[in-house]
Steps between C-alpha positions, in 0.01 A plus 500: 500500500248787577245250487648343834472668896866538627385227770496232177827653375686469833350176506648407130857604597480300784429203355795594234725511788390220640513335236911590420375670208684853552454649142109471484529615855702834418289550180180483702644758701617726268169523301308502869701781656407694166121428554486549859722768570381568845471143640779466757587132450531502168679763446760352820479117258595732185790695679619158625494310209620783262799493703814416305723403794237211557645193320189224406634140480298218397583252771484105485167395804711527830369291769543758783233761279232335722728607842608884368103578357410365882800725680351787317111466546606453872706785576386755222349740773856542658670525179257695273720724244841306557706313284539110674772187405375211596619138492272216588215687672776665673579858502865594411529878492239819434577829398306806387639463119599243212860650514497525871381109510755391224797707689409280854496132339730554195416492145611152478314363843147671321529279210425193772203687667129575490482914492219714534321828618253431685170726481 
């Protein structure tokens, strides 16, 4: 991965997420944050997706993805570094933590939403 600027990696890993593929996405990471040790963003992607509290699910196409991606190109100024649930485009609840986000909705409620930090 040397070979590669951190610009292409970050670039890589976003496409991985975008693409719902979470795996290549965290083993991007954890190879990048080794080869860039000093690049801010990756290392913040690495410490996210090393997480173990974050649960990846493969979901089924959802309809409403168009709506929540929109919500959160929109109003990722005001909520840059939160946690946001969101339900058709609209925004349900934001909190400064996973935990704090899951403790707000319910654990059961999150399984029915789109969640994200927003960066």
């Amino acid at each position: 991965m040397n070979s590669d600027t951190p610009e292409e990696v970050i670039r890589a890993i976003d496409w991985a997420l975008s693409q719902g593929n979470f795996n290549q996405a965290k083993t991007l990471c954890a190879q990048a944050s080794q080869d860039y040790p000093n690049h801010a963003k990756i290392q913040r992607y690495a410490r996210i997706l090393a997480s173990r509290n974050l649960p990846f699910h493969q979901l089924a196409p959802n309809p409403d993805t168009p709506l929540n991606l929109n919500w959160v190109i929109q109003h990722r100024q005001h909520y840059r570094g939160r946690w946001v649930a969101l339900e058709k485009g609209n925004l349900i609840a934001d909190a400064s933590s996973i935990d704090e986000l899951f403790a707000q909705v319910g654990k059961e409620k999150m399984k029915d939403l789109f969640y994200t930090i927003i960066y």
